[in-house]
C-alpha positions as CSV (number, residue, x, y, z in Angstrom):
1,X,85.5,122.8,146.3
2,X,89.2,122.3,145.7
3,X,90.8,120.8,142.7
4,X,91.7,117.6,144.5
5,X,87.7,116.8,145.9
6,X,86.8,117.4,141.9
7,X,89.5,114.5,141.0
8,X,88.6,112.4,143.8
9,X,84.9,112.6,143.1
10,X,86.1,111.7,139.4
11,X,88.3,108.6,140.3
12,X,85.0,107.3,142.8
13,X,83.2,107.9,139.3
14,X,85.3,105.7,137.5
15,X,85.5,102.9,140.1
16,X,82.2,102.9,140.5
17,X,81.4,103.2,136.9
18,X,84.1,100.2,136.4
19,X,82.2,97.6,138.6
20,X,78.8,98.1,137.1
21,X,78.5,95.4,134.2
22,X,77.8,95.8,131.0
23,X,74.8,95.2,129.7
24,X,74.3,95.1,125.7
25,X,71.0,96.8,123.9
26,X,68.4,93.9,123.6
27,X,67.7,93.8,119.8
28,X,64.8,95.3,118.7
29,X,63.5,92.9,116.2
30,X,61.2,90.1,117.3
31,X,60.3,87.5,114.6
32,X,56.9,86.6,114.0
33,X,55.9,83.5,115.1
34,X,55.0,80.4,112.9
35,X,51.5,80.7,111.4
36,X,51.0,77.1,110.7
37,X,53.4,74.1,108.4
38,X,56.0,75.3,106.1
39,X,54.7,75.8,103.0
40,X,56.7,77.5,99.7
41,X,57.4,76.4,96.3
42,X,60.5,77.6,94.2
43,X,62.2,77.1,90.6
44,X,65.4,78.5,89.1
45,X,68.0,77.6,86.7
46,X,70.7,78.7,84.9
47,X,71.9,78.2,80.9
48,X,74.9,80.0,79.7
49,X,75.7,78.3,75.9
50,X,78.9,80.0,76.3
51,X,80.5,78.7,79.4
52,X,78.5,75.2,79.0
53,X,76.8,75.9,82.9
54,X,73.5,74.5,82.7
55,X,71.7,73.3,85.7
56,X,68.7,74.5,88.1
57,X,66.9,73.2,90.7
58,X,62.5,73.1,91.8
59,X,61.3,72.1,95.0
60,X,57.7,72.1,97.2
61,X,56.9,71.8,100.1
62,X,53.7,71.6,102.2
63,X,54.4,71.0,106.0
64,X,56.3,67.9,106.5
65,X,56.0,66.7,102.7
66,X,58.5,67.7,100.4
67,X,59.2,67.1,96.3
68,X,61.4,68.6,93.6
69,X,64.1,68.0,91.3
70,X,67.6,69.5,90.5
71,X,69.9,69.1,86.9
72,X,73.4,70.1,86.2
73,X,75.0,69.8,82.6
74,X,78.2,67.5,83.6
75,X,81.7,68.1,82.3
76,X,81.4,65.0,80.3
77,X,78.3,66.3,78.5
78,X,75.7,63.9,80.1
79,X,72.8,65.8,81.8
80,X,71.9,64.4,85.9
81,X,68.7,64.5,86.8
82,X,68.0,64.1,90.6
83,X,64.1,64.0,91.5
84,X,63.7,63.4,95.4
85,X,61.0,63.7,98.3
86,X,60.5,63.9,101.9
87,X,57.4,62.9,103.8
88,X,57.4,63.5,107.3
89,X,60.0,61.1,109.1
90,X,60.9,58.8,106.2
91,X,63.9,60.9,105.2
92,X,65.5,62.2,102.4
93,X,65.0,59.9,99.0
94,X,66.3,60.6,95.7
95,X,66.6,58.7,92.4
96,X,69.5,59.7,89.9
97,X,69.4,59.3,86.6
98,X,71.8,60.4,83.8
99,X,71.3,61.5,80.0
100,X,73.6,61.2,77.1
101,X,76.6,59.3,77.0
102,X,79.8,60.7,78.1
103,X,82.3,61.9,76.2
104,X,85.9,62.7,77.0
105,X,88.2,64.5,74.3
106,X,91.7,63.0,73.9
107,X,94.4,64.2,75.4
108,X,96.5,66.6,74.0
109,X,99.4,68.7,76.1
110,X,99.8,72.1,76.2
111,X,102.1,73.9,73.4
112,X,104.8,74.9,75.9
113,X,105.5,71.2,77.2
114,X,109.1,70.4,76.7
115,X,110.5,66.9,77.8
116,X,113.3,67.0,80.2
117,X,116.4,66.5,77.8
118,X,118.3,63.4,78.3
119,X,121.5,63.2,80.5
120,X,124.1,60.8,79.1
């Protein structure tokens, strides 16, 4: 065969190559289907005495019925409590309550503020 035949079979090759479409790999992970209702439990927190972060978090849950509870150590040193559940269609419902009284320091500004000097 001659040179051109080689680069006309190459250019069909291409064309026909080019019109095909592309078809990505189908994964090959299949997840497992449901055994039955949800059912997990979980608790964590968190209490660093030197950055002041203290809050965590506790929930269970057994099909469509749901409880737990979450804290956090506010910046104005009370403590939020949040204790909630979920039964089936009656949505989410929570009760708040808070711990402490809050307290604020006073203010004080930074060394390196400087009033705007007067213009007479």
């Amino acid at each position: 065969m001659t040179p051109k035949v080689y680069v006309l079979a190459a250019l069909v090759a291409v064309v026909i190559a080019d019109n095909i479409p592309y078809t990505p790999p189908r994964p090959s992970y299949n997840a497992p289907a449901p055994a039955g209702p949800a059912q997990y439990n979980f608790d964590w927190s968190v209490n660093d005495v030197n950055s002041g972060n203290d809050y965590g978090h506790n929930e269970a849950r057994n099909g469509y019925d749901t409880e737990g509870s979450y804290y956090v150590q506010l910046p104005d040193g009370r403590l939020q409590s949040v204790t909630y559940t979920v039964n089936g269609d009656s949505g989410y419902v929570a009760q708040v309550e808070h711990q402490g009284e809050a307290q604020y320091s006073a203010y004080q500004p930074s060394p390196s503020y400087r009033p705007t000097p007067g213009y007479a």
